[in-house]
Each structure stands twice: as C-alpha cells, then as structure tokens.
C-alpha positions as a Markdown table, in Angstrom:
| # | Residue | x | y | z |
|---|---|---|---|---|
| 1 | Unk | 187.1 | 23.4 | -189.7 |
| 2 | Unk | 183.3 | 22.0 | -189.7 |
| 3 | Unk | 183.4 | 21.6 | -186.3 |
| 4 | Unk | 184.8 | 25.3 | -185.4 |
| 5 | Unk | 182.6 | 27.1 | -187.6 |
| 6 | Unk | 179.8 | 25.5 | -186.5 |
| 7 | Unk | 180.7 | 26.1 | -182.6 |
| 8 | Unk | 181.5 | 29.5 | -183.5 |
| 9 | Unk | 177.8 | 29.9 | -185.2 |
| 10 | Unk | 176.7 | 28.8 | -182.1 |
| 11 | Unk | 178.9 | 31.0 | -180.1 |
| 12 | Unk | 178.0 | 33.9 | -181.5 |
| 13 | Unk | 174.6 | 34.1 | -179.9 |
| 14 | Unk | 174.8 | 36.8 | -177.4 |
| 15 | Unk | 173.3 | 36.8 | -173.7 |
| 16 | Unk | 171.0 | 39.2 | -174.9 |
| 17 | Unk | 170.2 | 37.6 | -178.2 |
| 18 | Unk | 169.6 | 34.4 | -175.6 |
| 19 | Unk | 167.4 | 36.4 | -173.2 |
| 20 | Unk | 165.3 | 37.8 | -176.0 |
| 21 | Unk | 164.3 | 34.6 | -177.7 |
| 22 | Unk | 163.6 | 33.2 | -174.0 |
| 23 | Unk | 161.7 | 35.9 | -172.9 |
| 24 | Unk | 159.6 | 35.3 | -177.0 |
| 25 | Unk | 159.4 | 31.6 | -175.7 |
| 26 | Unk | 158.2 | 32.4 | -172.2 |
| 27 | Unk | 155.2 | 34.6 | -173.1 |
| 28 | Unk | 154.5 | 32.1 | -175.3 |
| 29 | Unk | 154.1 | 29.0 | -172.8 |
| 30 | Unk | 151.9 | 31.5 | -170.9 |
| 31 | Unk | 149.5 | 32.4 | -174.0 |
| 32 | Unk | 149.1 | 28.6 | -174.8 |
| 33 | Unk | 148.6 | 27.6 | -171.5 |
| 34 | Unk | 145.9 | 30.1 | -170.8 |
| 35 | Unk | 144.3 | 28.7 | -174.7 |
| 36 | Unk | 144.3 | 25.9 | -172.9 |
| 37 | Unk | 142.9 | 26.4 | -169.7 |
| 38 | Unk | 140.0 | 28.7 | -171.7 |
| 39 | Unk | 139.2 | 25.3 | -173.5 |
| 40 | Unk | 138.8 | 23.2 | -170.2 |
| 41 | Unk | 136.3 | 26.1 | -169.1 |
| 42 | Unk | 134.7 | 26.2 | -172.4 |
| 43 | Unk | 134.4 | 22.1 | -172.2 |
| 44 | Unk | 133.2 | 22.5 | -168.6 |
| 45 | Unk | 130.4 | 25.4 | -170.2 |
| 46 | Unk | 129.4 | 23.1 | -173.0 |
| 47 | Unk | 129.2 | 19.9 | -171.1 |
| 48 | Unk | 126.3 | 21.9 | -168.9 |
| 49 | Unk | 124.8 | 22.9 | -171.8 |
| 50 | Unk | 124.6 | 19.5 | -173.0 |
| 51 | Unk | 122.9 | 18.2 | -170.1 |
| 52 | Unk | 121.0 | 21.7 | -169.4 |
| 53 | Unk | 119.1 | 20.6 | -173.0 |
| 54 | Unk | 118.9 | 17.4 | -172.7 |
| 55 | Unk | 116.8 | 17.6 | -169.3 |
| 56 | Unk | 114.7 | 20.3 | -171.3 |
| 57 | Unk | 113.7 | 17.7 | -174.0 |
| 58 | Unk | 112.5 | 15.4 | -171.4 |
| 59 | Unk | 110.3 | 17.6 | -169.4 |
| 60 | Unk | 106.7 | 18.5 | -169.0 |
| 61 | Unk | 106.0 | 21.1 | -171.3 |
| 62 | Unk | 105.0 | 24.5 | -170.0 |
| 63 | Unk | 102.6 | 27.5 | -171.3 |
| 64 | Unk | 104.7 | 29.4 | -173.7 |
| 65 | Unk | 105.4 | 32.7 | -172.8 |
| 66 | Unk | 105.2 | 35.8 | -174.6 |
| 67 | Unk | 108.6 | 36.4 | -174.9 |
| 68 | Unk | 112.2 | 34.2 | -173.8 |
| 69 | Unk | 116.1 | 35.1 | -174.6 |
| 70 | Unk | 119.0 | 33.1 | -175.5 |
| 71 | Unk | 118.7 | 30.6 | -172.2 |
| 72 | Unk | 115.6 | 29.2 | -173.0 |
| 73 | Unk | 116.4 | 27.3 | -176.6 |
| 74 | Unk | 114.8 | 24.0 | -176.7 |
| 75 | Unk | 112.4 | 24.2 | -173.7 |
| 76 | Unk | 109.6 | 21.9 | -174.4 |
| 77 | Unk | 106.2 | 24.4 | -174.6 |
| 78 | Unk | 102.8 | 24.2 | -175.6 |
| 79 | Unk | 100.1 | 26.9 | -176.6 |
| 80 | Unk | 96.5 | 26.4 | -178.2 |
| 81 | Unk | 95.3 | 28.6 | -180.9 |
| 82 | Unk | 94.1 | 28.5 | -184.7 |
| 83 | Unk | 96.2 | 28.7 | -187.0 |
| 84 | Unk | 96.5 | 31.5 | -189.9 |
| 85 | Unk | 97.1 | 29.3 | -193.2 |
| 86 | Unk | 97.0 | 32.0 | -195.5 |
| 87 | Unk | 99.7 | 33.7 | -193.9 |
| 88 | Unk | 102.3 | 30.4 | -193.9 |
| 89 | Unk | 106.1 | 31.0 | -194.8 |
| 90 | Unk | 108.4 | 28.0 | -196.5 |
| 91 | Unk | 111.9 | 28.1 | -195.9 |
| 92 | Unk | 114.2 | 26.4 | -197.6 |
| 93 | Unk | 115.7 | 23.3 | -195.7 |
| 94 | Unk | 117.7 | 20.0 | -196.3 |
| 95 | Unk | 116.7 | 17.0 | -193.5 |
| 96 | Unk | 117.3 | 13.7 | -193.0 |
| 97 | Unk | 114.6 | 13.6 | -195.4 |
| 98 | Unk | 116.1 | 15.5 | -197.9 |
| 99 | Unk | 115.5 | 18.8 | -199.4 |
| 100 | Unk | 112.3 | 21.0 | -199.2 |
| 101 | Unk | 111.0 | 23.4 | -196.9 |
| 102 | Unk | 109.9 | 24.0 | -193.6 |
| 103 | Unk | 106.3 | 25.4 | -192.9 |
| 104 | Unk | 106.1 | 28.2 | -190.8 |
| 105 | Unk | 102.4 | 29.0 | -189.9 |
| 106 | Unk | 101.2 | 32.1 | -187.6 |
| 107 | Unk | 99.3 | 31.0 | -184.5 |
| 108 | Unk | 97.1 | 33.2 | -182.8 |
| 109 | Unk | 96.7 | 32.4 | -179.5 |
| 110 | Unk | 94.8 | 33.6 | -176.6 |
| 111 | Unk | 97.3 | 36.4 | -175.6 |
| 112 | Unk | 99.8 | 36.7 | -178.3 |
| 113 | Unk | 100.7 | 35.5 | -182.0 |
| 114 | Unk | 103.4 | 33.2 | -182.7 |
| 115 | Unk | 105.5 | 31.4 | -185.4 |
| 116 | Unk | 105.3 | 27.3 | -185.6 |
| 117 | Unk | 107.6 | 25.5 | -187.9 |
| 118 | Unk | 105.1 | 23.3 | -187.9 |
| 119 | Unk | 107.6 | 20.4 | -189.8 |
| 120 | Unk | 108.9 | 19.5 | -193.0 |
| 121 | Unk | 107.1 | 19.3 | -196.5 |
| 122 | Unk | 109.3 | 18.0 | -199.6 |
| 123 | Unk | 108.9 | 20.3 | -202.5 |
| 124 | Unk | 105.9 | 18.2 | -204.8 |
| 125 | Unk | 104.2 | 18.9 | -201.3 |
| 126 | Unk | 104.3 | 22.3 | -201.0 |
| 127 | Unk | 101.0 | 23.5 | -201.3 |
| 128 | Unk | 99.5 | 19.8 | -200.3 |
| 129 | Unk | 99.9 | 19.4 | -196.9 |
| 130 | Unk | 97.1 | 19.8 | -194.1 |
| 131 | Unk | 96.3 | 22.9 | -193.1 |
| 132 | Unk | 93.7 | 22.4 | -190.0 |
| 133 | Unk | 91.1 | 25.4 | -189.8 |
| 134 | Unk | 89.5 | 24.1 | -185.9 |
| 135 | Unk | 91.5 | 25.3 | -182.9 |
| 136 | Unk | 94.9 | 23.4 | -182.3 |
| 137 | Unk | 97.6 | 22.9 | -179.5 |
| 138 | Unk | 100.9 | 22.6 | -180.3 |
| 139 | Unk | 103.4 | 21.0 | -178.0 |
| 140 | Unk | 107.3 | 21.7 | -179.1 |
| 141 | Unk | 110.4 | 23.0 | -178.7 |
| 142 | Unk | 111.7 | 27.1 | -178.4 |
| 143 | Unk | 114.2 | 27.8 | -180.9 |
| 144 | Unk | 115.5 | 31.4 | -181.0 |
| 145 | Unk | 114.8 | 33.8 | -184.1 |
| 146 | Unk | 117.4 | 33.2 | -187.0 |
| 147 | Unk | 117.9 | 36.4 | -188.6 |
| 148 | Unk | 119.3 | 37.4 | -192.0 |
| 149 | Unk | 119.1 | 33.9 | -193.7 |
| 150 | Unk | 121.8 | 31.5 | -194.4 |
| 151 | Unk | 125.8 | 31.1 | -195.1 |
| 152 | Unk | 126.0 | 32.9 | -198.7 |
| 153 | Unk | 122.0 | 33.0 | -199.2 |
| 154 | Unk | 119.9 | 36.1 | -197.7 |
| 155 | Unk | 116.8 | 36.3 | -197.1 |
| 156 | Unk | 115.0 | 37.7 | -200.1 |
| 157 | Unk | 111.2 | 38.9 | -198.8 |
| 158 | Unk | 109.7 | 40.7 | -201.6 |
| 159 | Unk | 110.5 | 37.5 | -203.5 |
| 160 | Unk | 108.9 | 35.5 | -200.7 |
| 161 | Unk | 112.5 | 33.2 | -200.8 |
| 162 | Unk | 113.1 | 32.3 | -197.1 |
| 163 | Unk | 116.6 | 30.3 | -196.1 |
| 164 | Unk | 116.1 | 31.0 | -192.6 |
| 165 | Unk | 113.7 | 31.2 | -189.9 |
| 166 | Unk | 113.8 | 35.5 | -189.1 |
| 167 | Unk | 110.8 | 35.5 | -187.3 |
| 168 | Unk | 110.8 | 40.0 | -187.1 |
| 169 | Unk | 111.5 | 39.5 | -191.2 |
| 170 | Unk | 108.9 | 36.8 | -191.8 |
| 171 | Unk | 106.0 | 39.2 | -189.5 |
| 172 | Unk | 106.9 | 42.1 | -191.4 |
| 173 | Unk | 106.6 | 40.3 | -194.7 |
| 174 | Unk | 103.1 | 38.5 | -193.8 |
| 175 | Unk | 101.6 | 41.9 | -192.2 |
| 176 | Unk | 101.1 | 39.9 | -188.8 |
| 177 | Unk | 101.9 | 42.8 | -186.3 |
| 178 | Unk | 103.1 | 41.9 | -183.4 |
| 179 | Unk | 104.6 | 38.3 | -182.8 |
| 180 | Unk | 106.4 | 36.6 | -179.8 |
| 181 | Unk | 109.9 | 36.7 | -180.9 |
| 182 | Unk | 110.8 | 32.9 | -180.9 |
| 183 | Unk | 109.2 | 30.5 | -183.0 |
| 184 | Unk | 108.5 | 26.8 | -181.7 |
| 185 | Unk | 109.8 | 23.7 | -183.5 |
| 186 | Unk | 106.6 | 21.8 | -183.4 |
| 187 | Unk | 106.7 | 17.6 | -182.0 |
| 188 | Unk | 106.2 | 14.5 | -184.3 |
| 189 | Unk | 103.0 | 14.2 | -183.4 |
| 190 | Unk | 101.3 | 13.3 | -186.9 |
| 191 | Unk | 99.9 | 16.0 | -188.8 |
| 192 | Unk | 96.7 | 14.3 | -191.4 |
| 193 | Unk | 97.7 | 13.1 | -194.5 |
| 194 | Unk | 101.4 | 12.9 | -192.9 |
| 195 | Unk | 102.6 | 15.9 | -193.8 |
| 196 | Unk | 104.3 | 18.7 | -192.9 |
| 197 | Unk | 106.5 | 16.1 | -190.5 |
| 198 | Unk | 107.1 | 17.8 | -187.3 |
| 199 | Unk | 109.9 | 16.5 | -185.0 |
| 200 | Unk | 112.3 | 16.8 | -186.9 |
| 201 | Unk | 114.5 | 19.2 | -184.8 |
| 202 | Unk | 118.4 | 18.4 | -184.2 |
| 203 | Unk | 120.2 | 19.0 | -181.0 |
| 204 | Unk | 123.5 | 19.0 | -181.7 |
| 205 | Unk | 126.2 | 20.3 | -179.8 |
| 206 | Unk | 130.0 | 20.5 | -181.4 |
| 207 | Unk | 132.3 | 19.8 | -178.5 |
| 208 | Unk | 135.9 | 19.3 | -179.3 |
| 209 | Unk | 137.3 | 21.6 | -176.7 |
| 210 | Unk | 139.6 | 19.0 | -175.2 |
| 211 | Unk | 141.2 | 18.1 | -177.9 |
| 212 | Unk | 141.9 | 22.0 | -178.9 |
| 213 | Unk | 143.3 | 21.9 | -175.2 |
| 214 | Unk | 145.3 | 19.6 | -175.5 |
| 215 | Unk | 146.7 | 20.8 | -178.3 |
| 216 | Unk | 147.6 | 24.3 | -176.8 |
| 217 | Unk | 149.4 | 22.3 | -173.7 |
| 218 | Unk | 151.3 | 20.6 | -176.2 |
| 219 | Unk | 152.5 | 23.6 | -177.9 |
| 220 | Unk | 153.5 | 24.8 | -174.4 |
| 221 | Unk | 155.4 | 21.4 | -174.0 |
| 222 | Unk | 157.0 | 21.6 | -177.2 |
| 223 | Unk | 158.0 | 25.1 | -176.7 |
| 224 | Unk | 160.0 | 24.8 | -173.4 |
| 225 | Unk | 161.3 | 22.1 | -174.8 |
| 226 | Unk | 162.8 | 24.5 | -177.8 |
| 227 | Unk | 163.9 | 26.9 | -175.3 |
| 228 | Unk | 166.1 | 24.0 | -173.3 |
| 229 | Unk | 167.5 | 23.4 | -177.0 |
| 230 | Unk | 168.4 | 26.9 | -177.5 |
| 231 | Unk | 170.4 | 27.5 | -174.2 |
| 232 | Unk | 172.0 | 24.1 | -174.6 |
| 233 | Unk | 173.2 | 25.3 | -177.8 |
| 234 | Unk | 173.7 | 28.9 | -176.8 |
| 235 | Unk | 176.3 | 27.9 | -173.5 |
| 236 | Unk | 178.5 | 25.2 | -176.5 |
C-alpha cells in the first residue's frame, strides 16, 4: 500500500504541472548561466584594472592636471607649490600604523589649488608635525574625491570632524575657492621630524569573481540535474 500511494503521488503530477516546473527550471539555467558569464567579464574587467594600476604606480610621474575623472585613480603626478598650513584638514583614519588622522594641506600651485593628503600623523601628533613654509613639490598618487564621509559617520564641517577625504566639502569649509577636484596621496618621501608619513596609500583590488562564477554554473548544474529528477519521477 506504501508502494502504490507513493506511485500514485507521483502519478498525479500532470503534463502541465511537468511543463510548468520545467519551463521554472529552464529560465533558471539561463539566469545563472548569464550570472555567470557576467562574472568572467567582470574578472576579465578587474584583472585590467589590476594591471592598468599597477603599471601606473611604476611610472614617471607627470604634471598634474587641473582636473581628471574616474580613469585616472592612482596615476603617479607631481606639482610644485607652497603649501597653505593654516588651512590643513585631519581626517580621521586607521593605518597599518594605527589610528589617527590624515593631513590634508591646500597647495597652491602655479595654475590651480589643490588638496595633498600629505600622510599620516597619530593623534599626540596632531598639531606637531612639519609644516614647511619654502616652496615644495610633491610627487604622488591621484585619488578621486570621497564625498559624504564614511560607512555610518558623516562628515560633520561646522564641527571641523572629517571621516573622509570630500575634497568640494573640505574647500567649502576652509574658504579655499576654487580647487582641482582630486586630491593627491602624497609618496614616502620623508617629511622633517618624520611626520605626517606619506606613502602610506593601499591598492587593493577585491577580486573573487571566479569563484561567484563558478558558483552560478554550479547552480545551473545542479538545477538541470533537479529537472532530470523530476521527469524521472513524473513518467513512474
């Protein structure tokens, strides 16, 4: 009596109830393969970035320009200028040095103004740090504006309390008028008295877009392999 009722609950799947859950399983197996695909094309994309920024922070600097866009993170560049001390920024930042701030310092240059992290300073540092007054050049990397401030910590100017590096928030706040919008990770070259400590920047890149595609051709394996069960049961 086992055995009938459970060939009749088997048997009384319908053709259409069949073709319905096939046709579920179908569009399925297209949706993860095409996850999966899009991941091979994103690891392709990524694994040009990599090697896109990696020739970047090997090159010859060039003149920094007035102005760059998304493409042109981490190209090594250099400027001369003064810097304006009393116009510095610290924001808020955890390295492998531990906590403290980074200082951002206006630098005026020849044709425009623009922001230099010029490194790291741990908090009893702060406000003891060099702060050269004779004309400077800076040789670092571009790192795009970072607006708003940080995951659950906003940016706070009337307070002067900085968790990121907006460089439109951070010109507004110091009265600097106009200023390129990038700011430039300066290099490790040693500042007197050591600090801030420039060079200090990580390139990082998450890539784990194999694995997520491999994961989505799985699925598709696995479902294919559910729909074989199901006619196999559906035709007993």
């Amino acid at each position: 009596m086992t055995d009938a009722g459970g060939r009749g609950g088997r048997q009384g799947r319908s053709p259409l109830t069949l073709a319905i859950l096939t046709a579920m399983g179908v569009a399925l197996i297209a949706a993860f393969v095409s996850l999966g695909v899009w991941q091979l094309q994103r690891r392709a994309w990524k694994l040009d970035l990599i090697a896109t920024v990696e020739a970047r922070l090997h090159a010859p600097p060039v003149a920094a320009p007035p102005t760059v866009s998304q493409a042109d993170a981490y190209r090594r560049v250099t400027i001369a200028g003064r810097f304006r001390n009393d116009r510095e920024t610290f924001v808020q930042a955890v390295t492998e040095r531990g906590p403290g701030f980074w200082v951002l310092t206006p630098l005026v240059g020849p044709d425009f103004t623009i922001l230099v992290n010029r490194g790291f300073v741990p908090s009893d540092k702060r406000q003891d740090h060099s702060r050269p007054d004779a004309p400077v050049r800076v040789i670092g990397l571009i790192r795009v504006s970072e607006p708003g401030g940080a995951f659950l910590r906003s940016n706070d100017p009337v307070t002067d309390r900085w968790y990121s590096r907006d460089v439109a928030a951070i010109a507004k706040a110091k009265r600097l008028g106009s200023v390129a919008p990038y700011f430039i990770d300066a290099d490790a070259t040693p500042n007197p008295g050591g600090y801030p400590v420039g060079g200090l920047t990580v390139v990082a890149f998450r890539n784990s877009h194999l694995s997520y595609a491999l994961t989505w051709f799985a699925l598709a394996i696995l479902t294919v392999v559910g729909i074989v069960i199901l006619w196999r049961r559906g035709r007993t």
